[in-house]
N, C-alpha and C positions, 0 to 999 in steps of 0.2 A: 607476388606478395612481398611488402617492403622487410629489409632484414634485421628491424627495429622489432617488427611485427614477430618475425620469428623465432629472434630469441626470446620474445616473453613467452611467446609458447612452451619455448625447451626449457625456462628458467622455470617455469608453473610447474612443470610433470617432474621436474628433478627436484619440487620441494617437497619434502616429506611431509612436514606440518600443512601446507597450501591442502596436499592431497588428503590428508584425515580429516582436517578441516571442513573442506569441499562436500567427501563423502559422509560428513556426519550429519551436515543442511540438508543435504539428499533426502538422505533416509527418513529421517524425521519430518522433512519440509510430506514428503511424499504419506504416511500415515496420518498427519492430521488433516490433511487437505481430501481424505475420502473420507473419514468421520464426519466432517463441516458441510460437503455438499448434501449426504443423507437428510441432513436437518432445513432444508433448505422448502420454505412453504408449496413451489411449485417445480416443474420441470425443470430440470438445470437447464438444458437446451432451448426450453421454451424461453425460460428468462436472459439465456445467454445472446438470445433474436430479440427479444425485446430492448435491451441494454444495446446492441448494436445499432437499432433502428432509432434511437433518443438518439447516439452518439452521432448517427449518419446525419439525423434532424439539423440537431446543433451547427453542425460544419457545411450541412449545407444552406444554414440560414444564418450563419453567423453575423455577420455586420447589423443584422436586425437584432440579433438575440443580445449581442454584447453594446447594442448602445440602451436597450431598456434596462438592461443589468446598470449601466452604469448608472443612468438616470435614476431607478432604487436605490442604489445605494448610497447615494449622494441624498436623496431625502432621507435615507436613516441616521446620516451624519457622517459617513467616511469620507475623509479627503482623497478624492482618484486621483490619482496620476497613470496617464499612458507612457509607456517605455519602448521606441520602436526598434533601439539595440543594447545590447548590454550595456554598453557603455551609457546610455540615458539610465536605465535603472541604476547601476550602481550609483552616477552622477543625482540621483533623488532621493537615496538615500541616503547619499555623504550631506546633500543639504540638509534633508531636516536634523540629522544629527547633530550639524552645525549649528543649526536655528535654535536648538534645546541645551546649548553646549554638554551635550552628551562625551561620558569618558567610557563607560561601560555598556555594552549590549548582550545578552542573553538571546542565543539563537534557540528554537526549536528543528528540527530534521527539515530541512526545504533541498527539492533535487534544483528549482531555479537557481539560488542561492548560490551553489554547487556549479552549475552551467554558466551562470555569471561571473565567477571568479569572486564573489562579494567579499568575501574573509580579506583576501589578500589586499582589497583596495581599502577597506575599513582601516588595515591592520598600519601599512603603510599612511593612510592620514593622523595614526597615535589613537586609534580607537582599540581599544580592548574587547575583543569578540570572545565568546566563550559558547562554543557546541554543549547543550543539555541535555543533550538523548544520550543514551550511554553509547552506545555504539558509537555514536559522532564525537564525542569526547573523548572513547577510546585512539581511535586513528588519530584527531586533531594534535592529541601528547606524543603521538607516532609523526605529525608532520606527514600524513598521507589524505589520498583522498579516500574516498566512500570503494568498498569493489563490489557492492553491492546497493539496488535503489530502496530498497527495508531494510537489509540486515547489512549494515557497513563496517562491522566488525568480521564477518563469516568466515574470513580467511585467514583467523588467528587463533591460538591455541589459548589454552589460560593459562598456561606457563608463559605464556609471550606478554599479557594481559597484566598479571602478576610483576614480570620484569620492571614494566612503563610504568605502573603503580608505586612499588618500593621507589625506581630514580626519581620520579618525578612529584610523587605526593607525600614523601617520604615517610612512609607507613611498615609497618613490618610486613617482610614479603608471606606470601601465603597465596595458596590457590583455591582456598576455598571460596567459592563462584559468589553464593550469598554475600560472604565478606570482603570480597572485593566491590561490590555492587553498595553495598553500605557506606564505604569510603566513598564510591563517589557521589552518594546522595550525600555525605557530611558536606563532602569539600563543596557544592554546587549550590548549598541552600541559599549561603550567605548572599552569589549571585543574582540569585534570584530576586532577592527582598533590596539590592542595593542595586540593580540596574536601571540605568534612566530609559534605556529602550527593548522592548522586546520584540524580537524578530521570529516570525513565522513563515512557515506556505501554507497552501490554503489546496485541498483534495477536490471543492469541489464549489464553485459559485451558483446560485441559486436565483434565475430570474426572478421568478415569481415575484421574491420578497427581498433582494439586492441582498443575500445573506450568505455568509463564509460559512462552508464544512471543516472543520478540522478533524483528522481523525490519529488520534494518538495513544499507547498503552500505559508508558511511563507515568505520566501525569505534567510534565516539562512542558507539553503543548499548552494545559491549561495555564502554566502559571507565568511564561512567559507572554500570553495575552491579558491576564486577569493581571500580575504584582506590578510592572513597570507603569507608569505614566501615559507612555507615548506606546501604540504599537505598529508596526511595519507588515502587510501581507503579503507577501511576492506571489504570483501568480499570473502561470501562463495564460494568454487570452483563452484557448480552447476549452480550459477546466469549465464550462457550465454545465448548467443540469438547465430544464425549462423551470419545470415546479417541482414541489416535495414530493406526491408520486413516482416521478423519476429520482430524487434523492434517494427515496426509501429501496427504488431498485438495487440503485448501484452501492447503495450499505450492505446489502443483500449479499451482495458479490465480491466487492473489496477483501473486507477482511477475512473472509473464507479464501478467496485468492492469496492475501499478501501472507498472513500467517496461521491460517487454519481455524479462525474463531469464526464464531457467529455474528460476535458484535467485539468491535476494538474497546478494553477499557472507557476510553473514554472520546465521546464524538460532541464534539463543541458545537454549536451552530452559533453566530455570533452576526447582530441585528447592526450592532452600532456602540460608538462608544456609552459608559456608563449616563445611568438617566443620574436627573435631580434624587435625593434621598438613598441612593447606593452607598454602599459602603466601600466597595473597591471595585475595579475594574479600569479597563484601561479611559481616561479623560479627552484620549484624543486618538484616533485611529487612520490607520492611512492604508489606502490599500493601491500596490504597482501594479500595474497592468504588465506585462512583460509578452511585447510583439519576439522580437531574435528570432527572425526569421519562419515564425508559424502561417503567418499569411503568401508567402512566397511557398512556403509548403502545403499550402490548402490548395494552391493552383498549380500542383505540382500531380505526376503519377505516385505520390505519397502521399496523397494526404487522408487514407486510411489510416496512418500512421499518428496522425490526431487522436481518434479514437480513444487510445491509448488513455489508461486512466492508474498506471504507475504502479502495480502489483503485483509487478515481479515471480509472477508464475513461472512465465515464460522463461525467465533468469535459470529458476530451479529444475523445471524439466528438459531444459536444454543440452545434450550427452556431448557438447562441446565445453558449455559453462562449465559444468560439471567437472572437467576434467580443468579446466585452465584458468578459471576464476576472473572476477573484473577487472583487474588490474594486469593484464593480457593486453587488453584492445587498447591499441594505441594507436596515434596516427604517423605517418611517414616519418616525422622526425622525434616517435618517440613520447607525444606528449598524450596522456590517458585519455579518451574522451568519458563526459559525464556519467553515459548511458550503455550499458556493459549490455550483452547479449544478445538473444536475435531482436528485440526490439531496438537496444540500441544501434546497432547495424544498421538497421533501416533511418533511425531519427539523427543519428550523426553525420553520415551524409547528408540528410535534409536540413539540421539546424545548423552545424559546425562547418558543413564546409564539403563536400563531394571530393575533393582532391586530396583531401589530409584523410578523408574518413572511409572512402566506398570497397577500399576492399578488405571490411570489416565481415562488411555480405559474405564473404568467401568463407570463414571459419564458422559454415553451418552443414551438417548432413542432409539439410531436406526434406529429415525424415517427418517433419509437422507437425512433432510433437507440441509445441509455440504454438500454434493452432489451437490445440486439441485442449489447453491449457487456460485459455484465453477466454476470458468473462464476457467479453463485448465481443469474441467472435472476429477476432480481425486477422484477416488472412495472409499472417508473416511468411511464409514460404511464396507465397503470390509477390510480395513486397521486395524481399531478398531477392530472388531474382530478379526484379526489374533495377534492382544497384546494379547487380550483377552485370547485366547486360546494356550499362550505360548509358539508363534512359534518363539522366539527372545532370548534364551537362550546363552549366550554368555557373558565371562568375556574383561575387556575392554580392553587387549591388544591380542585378539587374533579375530579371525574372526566370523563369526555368523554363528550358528547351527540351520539346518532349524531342527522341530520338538518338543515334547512338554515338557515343561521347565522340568529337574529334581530332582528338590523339587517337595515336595509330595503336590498335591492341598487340601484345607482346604475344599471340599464340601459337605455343609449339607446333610443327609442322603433323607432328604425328596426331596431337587433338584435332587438330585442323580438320584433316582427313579422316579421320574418327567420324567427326559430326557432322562432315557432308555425306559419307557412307549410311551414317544415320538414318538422317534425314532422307536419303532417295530409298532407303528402309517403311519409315514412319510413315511419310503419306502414302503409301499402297496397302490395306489393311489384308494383302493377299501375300504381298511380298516381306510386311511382316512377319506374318506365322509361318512363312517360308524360313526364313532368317530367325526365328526363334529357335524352329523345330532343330534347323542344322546347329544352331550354337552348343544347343541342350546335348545334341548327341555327339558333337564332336569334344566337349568338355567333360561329358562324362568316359567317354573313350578314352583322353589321355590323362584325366583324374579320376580315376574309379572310386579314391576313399567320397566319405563323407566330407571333412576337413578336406576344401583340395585346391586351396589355393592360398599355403601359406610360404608367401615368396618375399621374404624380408629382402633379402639381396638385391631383388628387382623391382620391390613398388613400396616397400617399408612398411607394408598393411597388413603383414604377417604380425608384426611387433606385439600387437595389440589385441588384435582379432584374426577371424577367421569369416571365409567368404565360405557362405550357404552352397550348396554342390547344387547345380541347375535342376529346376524340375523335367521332368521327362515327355510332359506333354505343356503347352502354354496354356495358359489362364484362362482364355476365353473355349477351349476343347471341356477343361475340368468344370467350367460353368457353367454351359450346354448341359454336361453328361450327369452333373444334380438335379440339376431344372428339370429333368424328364425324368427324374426318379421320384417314386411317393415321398412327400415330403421335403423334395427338394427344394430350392429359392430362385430359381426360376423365375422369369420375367411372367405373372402372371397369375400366379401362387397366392392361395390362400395368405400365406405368411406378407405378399405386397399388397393385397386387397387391408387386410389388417394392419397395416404401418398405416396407408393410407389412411385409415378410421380416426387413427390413433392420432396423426397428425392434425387431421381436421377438428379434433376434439382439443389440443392443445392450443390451433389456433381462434379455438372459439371459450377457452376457460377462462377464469379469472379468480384470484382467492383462495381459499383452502378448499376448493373442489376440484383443482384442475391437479393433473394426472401427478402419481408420486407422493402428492402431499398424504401428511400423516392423519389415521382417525385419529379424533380430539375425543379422547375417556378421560381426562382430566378435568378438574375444575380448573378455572384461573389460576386461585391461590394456590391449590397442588403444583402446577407448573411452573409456575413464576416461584416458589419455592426449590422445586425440582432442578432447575438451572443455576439459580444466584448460589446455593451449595455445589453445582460442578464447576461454579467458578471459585470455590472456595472463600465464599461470604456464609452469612450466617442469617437462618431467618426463623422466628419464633413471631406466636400469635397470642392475644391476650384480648382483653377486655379493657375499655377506656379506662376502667378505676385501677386496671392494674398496670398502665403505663409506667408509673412512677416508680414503682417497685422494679421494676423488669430494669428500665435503663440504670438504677441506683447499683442493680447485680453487678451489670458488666463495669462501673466505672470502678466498685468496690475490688473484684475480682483481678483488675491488674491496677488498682492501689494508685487510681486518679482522682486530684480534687478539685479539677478546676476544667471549665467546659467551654468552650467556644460556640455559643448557639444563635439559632435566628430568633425574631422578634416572640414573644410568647401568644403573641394572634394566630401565629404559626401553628403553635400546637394543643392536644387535647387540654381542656381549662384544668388549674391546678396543676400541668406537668411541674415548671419553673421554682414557684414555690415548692411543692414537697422535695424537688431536690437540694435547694437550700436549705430545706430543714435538716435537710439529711448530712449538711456540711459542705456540699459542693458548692464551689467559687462561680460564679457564672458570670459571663461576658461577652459581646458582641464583637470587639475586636480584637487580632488577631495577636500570638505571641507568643515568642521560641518557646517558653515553657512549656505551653498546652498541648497537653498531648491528644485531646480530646473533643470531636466535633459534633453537634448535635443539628439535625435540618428535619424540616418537611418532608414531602416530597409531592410534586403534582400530577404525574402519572409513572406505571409502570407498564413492562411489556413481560406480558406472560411467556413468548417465545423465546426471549433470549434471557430475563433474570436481571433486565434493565431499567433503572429509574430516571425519570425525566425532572431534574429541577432550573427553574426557570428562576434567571436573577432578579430580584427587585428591591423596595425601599425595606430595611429590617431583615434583609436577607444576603448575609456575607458570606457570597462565593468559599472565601478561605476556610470556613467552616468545616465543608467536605471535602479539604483541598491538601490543607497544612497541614494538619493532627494526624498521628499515625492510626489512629482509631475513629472510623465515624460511623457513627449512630445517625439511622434513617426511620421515622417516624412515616409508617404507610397506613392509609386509608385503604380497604379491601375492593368500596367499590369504585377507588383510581385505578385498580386493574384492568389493563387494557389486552386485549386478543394479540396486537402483531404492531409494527412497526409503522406503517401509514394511518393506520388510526392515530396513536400519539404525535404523530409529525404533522397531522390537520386538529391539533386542538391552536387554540388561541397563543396560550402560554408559546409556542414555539414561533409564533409571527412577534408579539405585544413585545418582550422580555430582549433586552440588550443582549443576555448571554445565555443560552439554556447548554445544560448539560447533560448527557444521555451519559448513567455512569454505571457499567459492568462489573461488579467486583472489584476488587481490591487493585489496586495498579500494577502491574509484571512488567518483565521485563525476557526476552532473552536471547540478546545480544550477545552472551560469551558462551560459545560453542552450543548454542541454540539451547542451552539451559534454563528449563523457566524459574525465574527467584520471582518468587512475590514482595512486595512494598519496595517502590523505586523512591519515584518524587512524592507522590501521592500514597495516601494511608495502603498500611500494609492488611488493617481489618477495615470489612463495611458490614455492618449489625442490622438489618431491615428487621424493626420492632410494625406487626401487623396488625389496625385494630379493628 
């Protein structure tokens, strides 16, 4: 293991902060993410097979799938560009930035971005980049990279948060989380409204209908696609989906994986640039394709490793990450790679480079938890070991050699013979449990306690832990001797006749019938209420004639006179007028003042507490975007049952920009603390009529 590698490890567990830091994500990352699967319409496992099997699809139909992609979305209007190395993507986007004499760019959270080195080459032609996610903005004033692919702050305290803030934004220091989270929505707005280009990734491309997934909490996502002119979508070739169907799976899964929600504040789906009669959105859209080495890894023993859909479970239940953080894994001479823990172990030797990256494989236990974590099922301990064992032999411009690396391996003499003893162990299933039995009884012999193997002095495994005392008989004797007990699990057993039912049943459901999902005792609007208040929105119900009345409460109640709304076709007849009468300012376009947005809305999803509004002419985005308060005017019977309903109505194919919008916009980026109202409004009002 390189000694670059090592010191970050000793330097991680001697940081005090890294460490409270670390175990603060743990904890918390680990209670919300068993709350989030509960609520999940079908079998986690079943859907975890199903996301696997899309994912397996894709990559292995890829060259099909990514040219009718592109072929869509080039009839929606996006200018593609193919990127077959870093260096082509960056070089595509230093030109158009040239072409548009662009000074200023707004990034949203992109891990390509990050992989490409983009910042740096921007920064170096005089372009002014500025990260908008808080997290990303945090470290960028740090001059660090990401040490995490969600939370790129995780390994900082908010005394440390606080420090960067006071030098650099020159604000009065304080740690209160909210208020440092305020200061950087002040300082970023201006950003936003004054840059010529905005820069995204893209979660998830959409054959079907050549369309970008965006999925973001802040609100940054939206408005670095919606405010600048020109926009930029960096995206790995593999991010597809086939159709919405499988979009709606992997919504399903994501943000319950990355941070414990049902649905991310806010999931863009994005057609193309703005039509004729729009009032804002982006005028001209561009999207990279980004090859760096994914096709060399699809014909590679990695290319499971595709799969991969960026959600960082894995990161969090990893008892190595855990302890040493992303900013650990580095390569031989030191320099970070993008993609931190067991998945990035596996994709940094495959995209980076096998010689700088492969014995990243080495700083994992095995124990699967990365497995067991894993949405789409992809089998990183399978994966890890085959770095391991140097089946990734390959210089970077030629193809991958399956078989074992050709440098000679550096292995101590004592493992050596270790694992040939093993091994003439393991294949005789006689002379195993021969060699069990004697291990078992000679270790408890000369360690009798329980604790009986803590030997800091000679293997340094003492330090930390403690080795389990041998069982007294081997696994396959204690297995045998249930299986012939009533009740026991025995090959054979009621209890295996039964899994088998259960399976068959799973793989024949579909919908809210198949196993786990919840009875439905609710009406829609009970539910779709029930949720938008646990996300801490607000929803009340009325009568057409008493629209007027209801929205004049809330703008009166925090002492707003002036409303940013869509066309008045939009809403019940007479809304528009009676709130003029009532003194409110009303206007279409957008403006630092207003604090106040008013919209439609075209469907909602009973399941999560989400509304779906769809861009069009009389209909400005910024409405529910910019105002720290927006008012959502809903129809009872645009209440929809679940998520693939609303993603097969029209409005989400027709509409340049639809927005799927979860309560109020959060954040929590600094010590995993949720603050509500980042970029995007901190109230969202759903008036029901």
């Amino acid at each position: 293991m390189p000694s670059q590698f090592r010191k970050k490890i000793r330097d991680a567990l001697a940081d005090e902060n890294l460490q409270a830091a670390l175990d603060g994500n743990a904890e918390r990352r680990a209670s919300a993410f068993d709350s989030a699967y509960k609520s999940l319409p079908q079998d986690l496992q079943y859907m975890r097979r199903r996301a696997h099997a899309v994912r397996t699809d894709v990559i292995d139909n890829h060259k099909v799938y990514l040219e009718q992609f592109i072929e869509q979305a080039q009839k929606n209007g996006f200018i593609v560009h193919r990127a077959q190395s870093a260096e082509d993507a960056v070089q595509v986007v230093l030109d158009i930035s040239a072409s548009h004499a662009a000074s200023t760019i707004a990034k949203s959270k992109s891990m390509v971005s990050e992989e490409i080195h983009l910042n740096q080459a921007l920064e170096k032609a005089g372009l002014k980049v500025v990260e908008t996610d808080l997290g990303e903005y945090i470290i960028q004033l740090r001059s660090e990279p990401p040490s995490h692919i969600i939370t790129p702050a995780v390994h900082l305290r908010r005394e440390q948060v606080a420090d960067i803030f006071e030098d650099r934004l020159n604000i009065p220091y304080t740690q209160d989380i909210s208020e440092l989270t305020a200061a950087a929505r002040e300082e970023l707005r201006g950003t936003f409204l004054e840059a010529d280009i905005g820069i995204s990734g893209v979660n998830f491309g959409v054959v079907q209908s050549g369309s970008l997934c965006i999925v973001t909490n802040e609100g940054n996502g939206r408005m670095v696609t919606t405010l600048p002119p020109v926009h930029i979508a960096l995206m790995g070739i593999e991010r597809l989906v086939p159709a919405f169907d499988d979009l709606a799976l992997m919504l399903y899964l994501l943000p319950r994986s990355a941070t414990g929600q049902k649905m991310t504040v806010y999931t863009s789906i994005i057609n193309g640039p703005r039509k004729n009669g729009e009032l804002d959105g982006a005028e001209e859209r561009h999207l990279v394709l980004v090859d760096n080495g994914r096709s060399r890894v699809r014909n590679s023993p990695l290319r499971e490793s595709l799969y991969c859909i960026r959600c960082g479970a894995c990161l969090n239940a990893c008892p190595v990450f855990r302890e040493i953080g992303g900013h650990a894994y580095v390569s031989d001479n030191g320099r970070m790679t993008t993609y931190p823990g067991p998945i990035g172990s596996v994709v940094s030797p495959g995209l980076l480079g096998a010689a700088q990256f492969s014995h990243l494989a080495r700083a994992s236990s095995l124990c699967g938890a990365c497995k067991e974590v894993c949405p789409v099922d992809i089998d990183l301990p399978k994966l890890l070991l085959k770095v391991r064992a140097g089946e990734i032999d390959y210089k970077e411009d030629e193809p991958y050699q399956v078989g074992r690396l050709n440098t000679p391996q550096k292995v101590p003499w004592g493992l050596s013979l270790g694992l040939r003893l093993y091994t003439w162990a393991a294949v005789s299933p006689r002379r195993f449990a021969a060699v069990q039995r004697l291990a078992g009884f000679a270790a408890r012999l000369v360690f009798p306690r329980s604790e009986w193997m803590r030997l800091p002095g000679i293997t340094g495994w003492g330090y930390g832990r403690d080795f389990p005392r041998p069982a007294s008989k081997p696994f396959r004797d204690v297995y045998r001797q249930k299986g012939d007990q009533p009740g026991g699990n025995g090959v054979g057993t009621d209890a295996v006749r039964d899994a088998g039912k259960r399976e068959n049943a799973i793989n024949t459901s579909s919908g809210q019938g198949s196993p786990n999902s919840p009875v439905l005792t609710k009406d829609l609007v009970e539910r779709f209420a029930d949720e938008l208040e646990a996300l801490q929105g607000s929803f009340s119900m009325c009568k057409e004639f008493e629209v007027t009345e209801k929205v004049s409460s809330i703008l009166k109640e925090k002492n707003i006179e002036r409303l940013q709304v869509w066309d008045e076709t939009e809403f019940p007849a007479g809304l528009l007028d009676g709130l003029r009468s009532a003194g409110i300012v009303i206007q279409n376009a957008p403006h630092p003042d207003i604090r106040a947005g008013l919209t439609g809305v075209d469907a909602a999803v009973a399941e999560s507490g989400t509304l779906l509004l769809a861009s069009g002419a009389g209909r400005p985005q910024t409405s529910s975007l910019l105002p720290e308060v927006h008012i959502a005017i809903l129809r009872k019977e645009d209440i929809f049952e679940n998520l693939p309903q609303v993603l097969a109505l029209r409005e989400a194919l027709d509409a340049s920009y639809v927005s799927l919008i979860s309560g109020p916009s959060r954040t929590a980026d600094i010590e995993m603390t949720l603050t509500i109202g980042v970029h995007g409004p901190a109230e969202v009002h759903v008036i029901c009529v």
